[in-house]
C-alpha positions as CSV (number, residue, x, y, z in Angstrom):
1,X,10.0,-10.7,2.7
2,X,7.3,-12.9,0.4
3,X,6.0,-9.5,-0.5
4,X,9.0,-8.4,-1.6
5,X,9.8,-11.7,-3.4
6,X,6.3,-11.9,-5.1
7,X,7.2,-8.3,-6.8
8,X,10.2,-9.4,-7.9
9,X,9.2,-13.1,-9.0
10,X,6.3,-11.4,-10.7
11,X,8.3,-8.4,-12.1
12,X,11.2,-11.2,-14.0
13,X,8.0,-13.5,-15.4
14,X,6.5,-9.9,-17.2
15,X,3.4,-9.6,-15.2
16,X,1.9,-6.2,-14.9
17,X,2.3,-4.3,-11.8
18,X,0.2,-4.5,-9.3
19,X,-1.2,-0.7,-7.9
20,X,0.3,-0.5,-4.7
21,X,-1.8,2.3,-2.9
22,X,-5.2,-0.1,-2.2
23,X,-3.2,-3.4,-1.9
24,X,-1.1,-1.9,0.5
25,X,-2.2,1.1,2.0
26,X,-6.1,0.7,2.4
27,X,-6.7,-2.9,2.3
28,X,-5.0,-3.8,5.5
29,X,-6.6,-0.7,7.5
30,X,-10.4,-2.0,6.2
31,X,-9.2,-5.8,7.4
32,X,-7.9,-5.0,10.3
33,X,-10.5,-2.2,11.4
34,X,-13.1,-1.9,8.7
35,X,-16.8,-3.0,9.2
36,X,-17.9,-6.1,7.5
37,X,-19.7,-3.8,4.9
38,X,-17.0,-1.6,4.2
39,X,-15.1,-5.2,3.7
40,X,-17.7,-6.7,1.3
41,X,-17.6,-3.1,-0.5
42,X,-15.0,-2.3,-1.0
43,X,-11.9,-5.3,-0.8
44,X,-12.9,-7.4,-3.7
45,X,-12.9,-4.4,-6.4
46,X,-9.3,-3.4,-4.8
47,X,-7.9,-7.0,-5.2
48,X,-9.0,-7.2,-8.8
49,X,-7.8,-3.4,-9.4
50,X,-11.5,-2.3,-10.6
51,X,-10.9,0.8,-8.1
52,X,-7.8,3.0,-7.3
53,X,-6.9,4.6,-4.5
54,X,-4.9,7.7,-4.2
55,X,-3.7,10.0,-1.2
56,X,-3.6,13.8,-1.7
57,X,-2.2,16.4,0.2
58,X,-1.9,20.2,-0.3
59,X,-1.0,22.2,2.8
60,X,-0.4,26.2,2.8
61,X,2.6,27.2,1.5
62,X,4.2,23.8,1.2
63,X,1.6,22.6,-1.5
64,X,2.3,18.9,-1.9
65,X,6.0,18.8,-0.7
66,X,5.5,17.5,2.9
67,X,8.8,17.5,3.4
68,X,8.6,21.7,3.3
69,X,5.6,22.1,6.0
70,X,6.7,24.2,9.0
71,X,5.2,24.5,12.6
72,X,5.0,26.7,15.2
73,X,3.4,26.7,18.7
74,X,2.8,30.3,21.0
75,X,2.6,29.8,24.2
76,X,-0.9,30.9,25.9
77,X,-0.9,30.6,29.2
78,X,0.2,27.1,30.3
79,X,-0.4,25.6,26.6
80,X,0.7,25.7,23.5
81,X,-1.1,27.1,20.4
């Protein structure tokens, strides 16, 4: 909820938006499980937006449309492939 009314609060006053990917995303994951050197490295350039961060995925014959990846398992003996 404070995130949410930050955005907004920040979003009426004109301020620029914030990139959400390494605020978000990768920020908490190096706080919560990050070595302090990844920490020192790499949290204060993500606060003050000096560095992006981005996610890609391409998968076969689904590209970047997760939403269109198919799976199958055969069965090989008692497991599945």
């Amino acid at each position: 909820m404070q995130q949410y009314i930050f955005e907004e609060e920040s979003a009426e006053a004109g301020a620029p938006r914030l990139i959400p990917f390494g605020l978000k995303m990768v920020a908490p994951v190096l706080m919560a499980f990050g070595t302090p050197e990844q920490q020192q490295r790499f949290l204060p350039p993500i606060l003050s937006s000096e560095i992006w961060w981005c996610q890609g995925y391409s998968e076969p014959g689904a590209g970047s449309d997760l939403a269109s990846l198919r799976t199958r398992a055969v069965r090989e003996g008692d497991h599945f492939v």
